[in-house]
Structure formats: C-alpha cells, structure tokens
VEXDREN-2710 file (C-alpha; in Angstrom, 1 decimal):
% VEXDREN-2710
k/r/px/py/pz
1/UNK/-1.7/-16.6/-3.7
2/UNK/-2.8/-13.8/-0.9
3/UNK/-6.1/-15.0/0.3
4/UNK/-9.7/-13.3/-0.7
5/UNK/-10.5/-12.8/2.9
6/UNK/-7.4/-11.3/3.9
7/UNK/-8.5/-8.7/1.3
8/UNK/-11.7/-8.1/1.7
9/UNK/-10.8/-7.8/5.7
10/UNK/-8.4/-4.7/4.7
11/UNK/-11.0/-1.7/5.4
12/UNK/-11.7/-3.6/8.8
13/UNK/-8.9/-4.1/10.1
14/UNK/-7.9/-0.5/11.7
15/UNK/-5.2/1.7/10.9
16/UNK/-2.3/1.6/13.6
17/UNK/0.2/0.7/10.7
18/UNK/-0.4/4.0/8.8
19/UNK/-0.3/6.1/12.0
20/UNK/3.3/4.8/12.6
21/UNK/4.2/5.4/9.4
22/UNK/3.3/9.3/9.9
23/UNK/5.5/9.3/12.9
24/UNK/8.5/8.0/11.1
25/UNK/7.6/10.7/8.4
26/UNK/7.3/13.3/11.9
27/UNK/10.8/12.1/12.3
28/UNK/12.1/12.6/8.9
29/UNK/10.6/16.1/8.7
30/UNK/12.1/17.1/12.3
31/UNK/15.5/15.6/11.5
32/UNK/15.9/17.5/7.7
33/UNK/15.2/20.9/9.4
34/UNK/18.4/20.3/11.6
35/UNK/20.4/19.6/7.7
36/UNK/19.0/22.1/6.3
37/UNK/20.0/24.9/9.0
38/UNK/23.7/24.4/7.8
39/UNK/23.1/25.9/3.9
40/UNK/20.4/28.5/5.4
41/UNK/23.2/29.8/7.9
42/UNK/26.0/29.3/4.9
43/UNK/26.1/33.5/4.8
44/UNK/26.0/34.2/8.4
45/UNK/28.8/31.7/9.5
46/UNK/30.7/33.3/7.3
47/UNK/30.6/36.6/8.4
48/UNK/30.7/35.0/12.4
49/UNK/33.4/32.8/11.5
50/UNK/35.0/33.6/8.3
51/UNK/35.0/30.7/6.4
52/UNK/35.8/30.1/2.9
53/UNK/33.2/28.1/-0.3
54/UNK/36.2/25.1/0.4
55/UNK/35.5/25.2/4.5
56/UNK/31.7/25.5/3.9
57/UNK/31.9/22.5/2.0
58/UNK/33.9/20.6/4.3
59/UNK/31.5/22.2/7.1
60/UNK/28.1/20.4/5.3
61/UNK/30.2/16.9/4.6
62/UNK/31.1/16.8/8.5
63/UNK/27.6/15.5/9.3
64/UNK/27.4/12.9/6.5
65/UNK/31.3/11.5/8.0
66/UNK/29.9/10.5/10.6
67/UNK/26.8/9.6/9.8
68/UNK/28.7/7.1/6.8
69/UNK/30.8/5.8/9.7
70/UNK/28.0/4.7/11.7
71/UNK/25.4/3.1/9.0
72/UNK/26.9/-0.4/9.3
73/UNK/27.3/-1.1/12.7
74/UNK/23.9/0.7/12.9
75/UNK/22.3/-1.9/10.9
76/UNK/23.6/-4.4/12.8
77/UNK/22.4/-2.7/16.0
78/UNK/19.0/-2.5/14.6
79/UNK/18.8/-5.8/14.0
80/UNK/19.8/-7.3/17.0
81/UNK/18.5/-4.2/19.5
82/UNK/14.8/-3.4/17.3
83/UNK/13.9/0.0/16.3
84/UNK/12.5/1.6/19.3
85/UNK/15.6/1.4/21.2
86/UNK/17.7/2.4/18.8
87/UNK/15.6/4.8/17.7
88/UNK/15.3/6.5/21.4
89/UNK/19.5/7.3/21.4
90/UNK/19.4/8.4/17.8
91/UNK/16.4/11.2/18.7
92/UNK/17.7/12.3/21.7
93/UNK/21.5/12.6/20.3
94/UNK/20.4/14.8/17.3
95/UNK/18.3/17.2/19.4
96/UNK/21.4/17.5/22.1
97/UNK/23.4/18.5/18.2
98/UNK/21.1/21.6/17.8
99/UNK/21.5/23.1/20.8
100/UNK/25.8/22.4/20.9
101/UNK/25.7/24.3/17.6
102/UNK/23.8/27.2/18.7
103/UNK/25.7/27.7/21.6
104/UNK/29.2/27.2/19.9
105/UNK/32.3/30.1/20.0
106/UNK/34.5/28.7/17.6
107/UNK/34.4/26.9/14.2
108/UNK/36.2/23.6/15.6
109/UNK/32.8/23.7/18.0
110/UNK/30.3/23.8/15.1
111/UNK/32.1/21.0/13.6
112/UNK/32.2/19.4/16.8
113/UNK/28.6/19.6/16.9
114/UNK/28.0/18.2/13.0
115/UNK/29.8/15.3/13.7
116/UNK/27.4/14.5/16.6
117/UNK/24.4/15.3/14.6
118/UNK/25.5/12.6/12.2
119/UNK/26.0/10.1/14.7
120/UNK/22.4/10.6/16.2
121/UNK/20.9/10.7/13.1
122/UNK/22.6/8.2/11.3
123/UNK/19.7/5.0/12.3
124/UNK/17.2/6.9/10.6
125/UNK/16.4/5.6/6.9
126/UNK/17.8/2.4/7.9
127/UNK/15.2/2.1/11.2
128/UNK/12.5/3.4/9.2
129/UNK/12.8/0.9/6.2
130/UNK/12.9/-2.1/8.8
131/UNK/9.7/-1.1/10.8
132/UNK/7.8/-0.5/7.5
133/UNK/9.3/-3.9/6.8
134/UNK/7.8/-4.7/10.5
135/UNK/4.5/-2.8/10.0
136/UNK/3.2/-3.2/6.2
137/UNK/2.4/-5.9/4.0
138/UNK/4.9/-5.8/0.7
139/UNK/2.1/-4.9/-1.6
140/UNK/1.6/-1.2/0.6
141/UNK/4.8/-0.8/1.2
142/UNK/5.7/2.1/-1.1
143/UNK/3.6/4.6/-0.1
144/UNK/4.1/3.6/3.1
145/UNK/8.0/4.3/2.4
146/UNK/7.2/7.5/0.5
147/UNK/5.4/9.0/3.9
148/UNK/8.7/9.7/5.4
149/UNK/10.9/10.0/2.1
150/UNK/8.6/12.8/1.3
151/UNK/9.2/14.4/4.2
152/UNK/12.8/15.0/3.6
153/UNK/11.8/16.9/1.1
154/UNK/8.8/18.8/2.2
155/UNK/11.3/19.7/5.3
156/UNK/13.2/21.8/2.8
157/UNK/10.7/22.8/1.0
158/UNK/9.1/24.8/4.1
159/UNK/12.3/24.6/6.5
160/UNK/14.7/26.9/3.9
161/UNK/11.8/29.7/4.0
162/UNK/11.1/29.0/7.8
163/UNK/14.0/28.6/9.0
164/UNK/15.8/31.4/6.7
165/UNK/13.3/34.1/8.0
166/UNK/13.9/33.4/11.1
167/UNK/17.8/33.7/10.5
168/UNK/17.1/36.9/9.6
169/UNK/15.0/38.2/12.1
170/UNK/16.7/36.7/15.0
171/UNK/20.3/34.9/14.1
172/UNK/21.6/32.0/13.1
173/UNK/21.9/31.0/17.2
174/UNK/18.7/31.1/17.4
175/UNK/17.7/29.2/14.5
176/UNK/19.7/26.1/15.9
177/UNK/18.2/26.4/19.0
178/UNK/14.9/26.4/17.8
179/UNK/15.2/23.1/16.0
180/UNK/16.9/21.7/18.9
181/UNK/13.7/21.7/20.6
182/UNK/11.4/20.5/18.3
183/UNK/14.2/17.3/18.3
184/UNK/13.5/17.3/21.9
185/UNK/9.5/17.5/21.4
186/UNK/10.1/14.6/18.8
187/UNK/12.0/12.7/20.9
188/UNK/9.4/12.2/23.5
189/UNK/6.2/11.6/20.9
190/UNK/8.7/8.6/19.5
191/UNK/9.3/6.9/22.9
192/UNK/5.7/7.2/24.1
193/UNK/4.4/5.9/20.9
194/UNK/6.8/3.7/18.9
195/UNK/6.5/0.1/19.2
196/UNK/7.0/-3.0/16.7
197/UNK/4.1/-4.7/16.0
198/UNK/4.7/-7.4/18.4
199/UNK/5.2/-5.4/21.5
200/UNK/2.1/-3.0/20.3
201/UNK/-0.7/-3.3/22.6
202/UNK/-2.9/-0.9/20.9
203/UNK/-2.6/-3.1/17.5
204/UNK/-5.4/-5.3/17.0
205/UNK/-5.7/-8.7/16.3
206/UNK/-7.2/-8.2/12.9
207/UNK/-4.6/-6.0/12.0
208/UNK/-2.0/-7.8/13.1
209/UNK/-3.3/-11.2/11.2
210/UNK/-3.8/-8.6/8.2
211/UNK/-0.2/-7.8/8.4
212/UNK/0.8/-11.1/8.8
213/UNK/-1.5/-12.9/6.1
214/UNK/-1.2/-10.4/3.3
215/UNK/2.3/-10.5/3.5
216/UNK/2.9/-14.8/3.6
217/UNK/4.7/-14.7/0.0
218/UNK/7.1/-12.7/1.5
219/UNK/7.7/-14.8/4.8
220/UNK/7.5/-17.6/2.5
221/UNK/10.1/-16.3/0.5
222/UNK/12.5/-15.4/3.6
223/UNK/12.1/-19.0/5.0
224/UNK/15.1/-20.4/6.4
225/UNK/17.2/-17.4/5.8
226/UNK/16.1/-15.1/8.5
227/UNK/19.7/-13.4/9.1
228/UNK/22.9/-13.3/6.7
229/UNK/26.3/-12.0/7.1
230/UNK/27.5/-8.7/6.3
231/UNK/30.2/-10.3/4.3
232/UNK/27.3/-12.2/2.2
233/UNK/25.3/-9.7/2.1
234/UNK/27.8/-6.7/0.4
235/UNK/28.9/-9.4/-2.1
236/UNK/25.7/-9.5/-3.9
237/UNK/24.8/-7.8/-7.1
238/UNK/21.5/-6.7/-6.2
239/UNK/22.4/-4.9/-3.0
240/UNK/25.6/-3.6/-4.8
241/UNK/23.5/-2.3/-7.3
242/UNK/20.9/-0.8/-5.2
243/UNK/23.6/0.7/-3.1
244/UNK/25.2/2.3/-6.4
245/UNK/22.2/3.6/-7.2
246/UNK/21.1/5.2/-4.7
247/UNK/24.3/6.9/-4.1
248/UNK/24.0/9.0/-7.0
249/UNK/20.6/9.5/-5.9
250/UNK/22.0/11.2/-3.0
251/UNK/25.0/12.9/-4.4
252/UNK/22.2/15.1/-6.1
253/UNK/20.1/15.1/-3.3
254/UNK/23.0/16.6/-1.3
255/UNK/24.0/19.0/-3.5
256/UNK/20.8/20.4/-4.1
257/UNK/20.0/20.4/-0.2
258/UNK/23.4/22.2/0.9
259/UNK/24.3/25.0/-2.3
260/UNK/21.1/25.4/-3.9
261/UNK/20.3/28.8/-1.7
262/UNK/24.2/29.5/-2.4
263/UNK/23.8/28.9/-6.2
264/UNK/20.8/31.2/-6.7
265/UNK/22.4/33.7/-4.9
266/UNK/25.9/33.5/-6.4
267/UNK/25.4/32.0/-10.1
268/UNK/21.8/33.8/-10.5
269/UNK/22.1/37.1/-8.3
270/UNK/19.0/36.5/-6.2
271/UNK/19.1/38.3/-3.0
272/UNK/19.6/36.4/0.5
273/UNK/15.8/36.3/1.3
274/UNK/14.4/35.8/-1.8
275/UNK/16.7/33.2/-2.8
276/UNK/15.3/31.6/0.5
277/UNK/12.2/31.1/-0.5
278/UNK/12.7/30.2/-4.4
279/UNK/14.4/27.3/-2.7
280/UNK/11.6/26.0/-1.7
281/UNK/9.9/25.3/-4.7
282/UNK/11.5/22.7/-6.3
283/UNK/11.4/20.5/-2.8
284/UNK/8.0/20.8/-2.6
285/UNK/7.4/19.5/-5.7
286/UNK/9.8/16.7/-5.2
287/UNK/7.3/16.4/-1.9
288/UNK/4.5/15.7/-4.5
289/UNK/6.4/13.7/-6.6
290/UNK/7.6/11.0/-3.8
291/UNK/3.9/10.6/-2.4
292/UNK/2.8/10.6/-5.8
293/UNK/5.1/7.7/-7.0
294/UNK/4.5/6.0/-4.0
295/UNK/0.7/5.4/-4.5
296/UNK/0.8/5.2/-8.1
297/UNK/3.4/1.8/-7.7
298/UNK/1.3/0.6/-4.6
299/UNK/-1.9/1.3/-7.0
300/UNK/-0.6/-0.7/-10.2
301/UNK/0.7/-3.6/-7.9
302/UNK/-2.8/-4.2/-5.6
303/UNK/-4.5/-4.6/-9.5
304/UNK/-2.2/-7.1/-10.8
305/UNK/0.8/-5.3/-12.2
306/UNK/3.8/-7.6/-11.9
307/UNK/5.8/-5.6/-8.8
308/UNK/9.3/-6.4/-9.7
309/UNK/8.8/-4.3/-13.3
310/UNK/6.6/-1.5/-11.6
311/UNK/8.8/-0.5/-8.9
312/UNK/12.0/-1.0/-11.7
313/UNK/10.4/1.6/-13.7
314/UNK/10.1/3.9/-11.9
315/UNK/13.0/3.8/-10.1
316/UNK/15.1/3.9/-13.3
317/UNK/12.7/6.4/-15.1
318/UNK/12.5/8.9/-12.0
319/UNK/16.8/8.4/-11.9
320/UNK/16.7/9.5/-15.5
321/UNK/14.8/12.2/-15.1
322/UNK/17.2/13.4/-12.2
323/UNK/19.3/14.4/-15.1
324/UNK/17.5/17.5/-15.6
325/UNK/20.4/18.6/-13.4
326/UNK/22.1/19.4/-16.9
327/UNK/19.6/22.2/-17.8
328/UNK/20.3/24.2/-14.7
329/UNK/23.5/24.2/-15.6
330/UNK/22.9/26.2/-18.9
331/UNK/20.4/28.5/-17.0
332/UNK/20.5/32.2/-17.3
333/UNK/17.6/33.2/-14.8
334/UNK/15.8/31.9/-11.6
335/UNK/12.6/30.9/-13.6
336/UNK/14.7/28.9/-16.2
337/UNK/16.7/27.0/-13.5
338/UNK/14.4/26.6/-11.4
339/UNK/12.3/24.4/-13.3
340/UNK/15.4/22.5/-14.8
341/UNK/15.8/21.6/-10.8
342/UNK/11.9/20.7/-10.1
343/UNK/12.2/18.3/-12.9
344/UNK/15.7/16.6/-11.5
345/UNK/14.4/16.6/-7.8
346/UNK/10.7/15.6/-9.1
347/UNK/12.2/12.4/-10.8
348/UNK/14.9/11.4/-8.6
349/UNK/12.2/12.0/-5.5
350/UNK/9.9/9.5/-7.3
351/UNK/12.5/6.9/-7.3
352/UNK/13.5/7.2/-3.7
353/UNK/10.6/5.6/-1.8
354/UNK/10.9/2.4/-4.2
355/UNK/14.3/2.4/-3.8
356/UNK/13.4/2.5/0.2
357/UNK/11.0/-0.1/0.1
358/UNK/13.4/-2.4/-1.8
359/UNK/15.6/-3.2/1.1
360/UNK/12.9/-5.0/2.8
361/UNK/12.4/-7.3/-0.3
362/UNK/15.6/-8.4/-1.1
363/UNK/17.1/-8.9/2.4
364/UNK/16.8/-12.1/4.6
365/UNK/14.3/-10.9/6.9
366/UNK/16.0/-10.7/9.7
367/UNK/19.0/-8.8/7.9
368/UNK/16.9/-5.8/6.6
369/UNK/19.0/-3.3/9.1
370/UNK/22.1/-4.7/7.8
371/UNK/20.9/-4.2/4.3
372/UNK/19.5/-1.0/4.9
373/UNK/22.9/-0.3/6.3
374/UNK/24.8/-1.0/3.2
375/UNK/22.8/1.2/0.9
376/UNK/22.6/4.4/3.6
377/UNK/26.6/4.0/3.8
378/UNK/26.7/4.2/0.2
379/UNK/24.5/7.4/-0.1
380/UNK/26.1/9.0/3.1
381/UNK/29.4/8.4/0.8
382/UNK/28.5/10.6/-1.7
383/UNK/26.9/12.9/0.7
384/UNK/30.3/13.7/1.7
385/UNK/31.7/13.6/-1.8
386/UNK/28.8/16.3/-3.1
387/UNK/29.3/19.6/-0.6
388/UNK/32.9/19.2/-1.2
389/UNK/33.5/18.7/-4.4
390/UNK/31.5/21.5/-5.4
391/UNK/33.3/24.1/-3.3
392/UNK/36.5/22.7/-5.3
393/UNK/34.9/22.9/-8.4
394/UNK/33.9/26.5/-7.8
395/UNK/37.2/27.3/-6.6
396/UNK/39.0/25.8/-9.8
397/UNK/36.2/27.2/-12.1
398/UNK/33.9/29.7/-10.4
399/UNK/31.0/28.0/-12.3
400/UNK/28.3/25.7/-11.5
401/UNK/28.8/23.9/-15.1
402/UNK/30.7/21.3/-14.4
403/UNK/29.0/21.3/-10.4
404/UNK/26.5/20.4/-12.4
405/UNK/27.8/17.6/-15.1
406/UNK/29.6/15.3/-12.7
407/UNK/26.1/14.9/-11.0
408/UNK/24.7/14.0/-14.2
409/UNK/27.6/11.6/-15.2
410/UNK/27.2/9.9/-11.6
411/UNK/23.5/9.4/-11.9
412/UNK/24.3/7.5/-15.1
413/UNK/26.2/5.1/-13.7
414/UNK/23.5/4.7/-11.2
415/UNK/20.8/4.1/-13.5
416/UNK/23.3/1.3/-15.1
417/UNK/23.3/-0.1/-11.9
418/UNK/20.0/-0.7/-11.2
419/UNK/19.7/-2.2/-14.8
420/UNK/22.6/-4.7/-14.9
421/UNK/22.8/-5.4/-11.2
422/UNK/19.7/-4.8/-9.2
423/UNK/18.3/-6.9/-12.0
424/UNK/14.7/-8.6/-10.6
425/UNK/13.6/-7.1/-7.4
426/UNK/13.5/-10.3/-5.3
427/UNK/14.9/-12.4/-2.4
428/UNK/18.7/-12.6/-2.3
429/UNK/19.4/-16.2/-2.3
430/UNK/20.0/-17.6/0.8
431/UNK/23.6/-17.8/2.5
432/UNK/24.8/-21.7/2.8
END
C-alpha cells in the first residue's frame, strides 16, 4: 500500500513533472500543425501539381510509411539511447521536413519531403509515453498522458483555421515554411529543457522521492523483468490487443484529420474557407474530451476506484462512441454532420490518453519504448490504410457512405480487442 506520507507530501513536493509534461504536449501541438498542412493544402497542390483524390491519398499515407517503418527500431532506440537524445534528431528532422516541402518544384519532391517528416516524427508518442512513464507516478499518469494527446487534437482544431487562412492569404509555400520554424523554435526549447528525471538537476529531492515512492507497486510489480524481447513482447495478448485497438482508433483519427476539410467541401458544398474553420470544431471538442477523460480516470483512481476497470471503461466506452462515424455518413447538412463527428472524435479522444498511459503499465519497465513501439506501428498501419482507401472508395463510389462504414466496422473489432485480449490492465508476465 502507497504510504500516507508520500501523500500527504504531494502538494509539497514541486511541480517539475507537470512542466515536462506541457512540453511534450508543446511538441505534440508543433508536430500536428506540420500533418495537418497536407489536408489544408489538398486544393492548392492540386491546382500546383495536378494531382488526383487517389494521389492525394497516397500523398497523406507517405508520411505515416515511414513513420510505420521506423516505430520499432525506434522503441528499441528509446530504450537503449533515453528520450532526450532521441528526441533532439526526431525535432530537428521534422522541422528540416517543413521547409523541403515548401521549397519543392515537383510532386516526387513533396513526397520526398513526407517521407522525411515521418521519419523525424516517428519517436514521438512512443518517447512521450516512456518519460511520462519516467516522470509520473501510475496513479497521475492519465492526465498526464492526455496533456499531449490533447494536443493533437487542439492542433487541428486551431491549425486547420490558422493554417488555412494563411494558405489563402499567402500560399501553400508559405504555410510550410511557417511551421518549419516553429519546428525549429521547438526544437531548441526541447534540448535546453528536457531531461529524465535522473539527469534533472532542477528536480528536487522531494519530488523525485515523490515519484519514486508513490509509484513502488509499480517497480514492485516490474521487478526482475526490467527489459523483454521484441519477440516476447508482440506475442502477448494484451499488447496485441492494445495494438488492435488502437489502430482503429487511428484509422478514424486519420481519416478525420486528412479528408474532413475535403468532405465538407465535396459531400456537403461548404466553400474552401468556411469549410476551414467548421473543421475545427469537432477537434476542439475532442481537445476537451481527452483532458477531460484524463482527469476524470486520474480522479476516480486517487479515491479508490479499482484502476484496471476505470481506465477499461473508458477506453472501450469512448471507442464505442467513436462510432458516431455512422451518423455522418447519413448527414445532409454541415450542422447535422458536424455533430455526428464531435461525438465520434469526442469518444474516441477520451479513450486515447488511457490507451497512452497503458503502455507504461503493462510493459517490463525497461521495455516501455519497445511496447510503445508496437502499438504506434500498429496505428501508423492504419494511418496509411485510411487516406488511401478513402480516395478508392470515392473513386469506386463518389460517396462518403461506405468511407464512412468500414471505419465503423474496424472500430468494432477494436473494441473486441480490448475486451477479449487486453483483458486486465496489468504487468505482462515476465519473459523466462
């Protein structure tokens, strides 16, 4: 049992943990304004370029290749190199990405210049879930999660409108360039401040003992397991089914985050501009939803809740509520779908920050990169699946109804997964 005084020490102890999970929120925000650019700049590449729905798709998939390719050996990097140092190549990479795609002639170029965006980015959710795993005792770590899984949302949520005005006012060059430097500006705030607790001179004793004692049935639990095999670890059911899971997460996620302008422009006859800033407000109420979910489970735990049924709940309810994909497919105006997709990014944005915080509990401790790893390749999968099936399925059928369904269908196999193999959220047993 956590002790009284490690408790009742909390308010004392300072704050450096919650200021480093802002950061890796910073991060999150900076590096979903460079994804986002791509749907934004979907009309205006096409009339620079001439590309086609099918190449468009292909076009938003190239970063997620890439970015699939490298989440294994990234976890394995992160585990034996530490975040910061990782971290340092992975911002400096995707702001270099910005600027290659601004300044590109040819289509081949902006490709060229996806595929290297994927690469830097690629650490990202897997670096961030190990340093909260680093940073925060188990019973705080879903907010803490949530900081910078709501930020991927609140970057589209302000970043479509942003960055699509300034598209139209100055170009689509421009509009790379620009977040090209505030990469840059990121990159130097993470090297200056970023360290794991160990190497942090500015964390204090307290806090570190804080971090430390509050968190000894977790250790405890971890004992003599502190790294597993890649092999071990993709064979067992609950990382299989967290990885399922949250790959149909993400085929909605990337859907929504690379055709939604696109569809209310097309499907629902919203102009350019307008269409722009409509996008924004179902993110940013998936923004309130993924800070919301993560206090709420943090809440419920730090009274006595048991945590493996608290954090199961809501990540299967908000999954299930992600299916409010299939009401925007049936929707007539932008009021009507609209709200079909706040609900479907509301629920499945509550689910993701527990679903973020679960690598950290179920991996040997010394293996939460690899894990990480594992369920980001998964999601980066269906990232690529999502932009390019839909510009097949619009091609075949010029409708968004069955864009639509086969995100629906996939997010019920996820929420089976997280019932009948994620099962208990708790230590993977250890590898002989």
């Amino acid at each position: 049992m956590i002790d009284e005084q490690v408790l009742a020490r909390r308010d004392k102890v300072g704050g450096r943990r919650w200021m480093i999970a802002w950061l890796l929120g910073l991060g999150v925000l900076v590096n979903y304004f460079d994804r986002v650019n791509l749907s934004v700049s979907h009309a205006a590449l096409n009339e620079t370029f001439g590309i086609s729905d099918v190449v468009f798709g292909y076009l938003s998939s190239a970063y997620n290749l890439t970015y699939a390719m490298c989440q294994l050996p990234v976890g394995l990097l992160l585990d034996r190199f530490g975040v910061r140092r990782v971290g340092r190549i992975s911002t400096l990479l995707w702001s270099l990405a910005s600027f290659a795609a601004a300044a590109t002639s040819s289509i081949a170029g902006f490709f060229g210049a996806r595929f290297l965006l994927g690469v830097g980015e690629a650490p990202t959710f897997p670096a961030n879930a190990k340093a909260i795993g680093l940073w925060f005792p188990a019973k705080e770590r879903s907010f803490a999660t949530s900081i910078f899984d709501a930020a991927a949302k609140f970057a589209s949520a302000i970043g479509v409108p942003v960055i699509g005005v300034l598209l139209v006012k100055v170009g689509w060059r421009w509009s790379f360039a620009a977040t090209g430097l505030v990469s840059l500006l990121y990159f130097g705030i993470f090297s200056k401040v970023y360290r794991d607790p160990d190497d942090d001179a500015r964390l204090t004793e307290a806090e570190r003992e804080y971090i430390a004692e509050a968190d000894g049935v977790h250790q405890e639990a971890h004992a003599g397991s502190e790294r597993a095999s890649l092999g071990y670890l993709i064979r067992q059911k609950k990382v299989l089914g967290l990885a399922i899971g949250f790959g149909a997460y993400n085929y909605s996620f990337y859907l929504l985050l690379t055709w939604l302008p696109s569809y209310l422009a097309s499907a629902l006859h919203v102009d350019l501009l307008h269409s722009f800033l409509y996008t924004g407000v179902p993110w940013l109420f998936a923004t309130v939803c993924d800070l919301g979910a993560g206090l709420a489970s943090d809440a419920l735990i730090q009274r006595g809740w048991d945590a493996s049924r608290v954090r199961k709940t809501i990540l299967v309810a908000g999954t299930a509520f992600g299916l409010g994909i299939l009401g925007a497919a049936h929707a007539h105006t932008p009021v009507t779908a609209l709200f079909w997709i706040s609900i479907c990014l509301g629920g499945l944005s509550a689910a993701a920050p527990i679903g973020w915080s679960i690598p950290s509990m179920i991996a040997p401790r010394g293996s939460v990169g690899t894990v990480g790893g594992i369920v980001n390749f998964s999601n980066q999968v269906s990232g690529i699946a999502a932009p390019i099936v839909t510009g097949y399925v619009l091609l075949a059928t010029g409708s968004y109804l069955w864009v639509f369904g086969i995100a629906a269908i996939y997010l019920a196999i996820g929420i089976a997964s997280y019932i009948l193999l994620l099962g208990r959220i708790e230590p993977v047993a250890a590898e002989a």
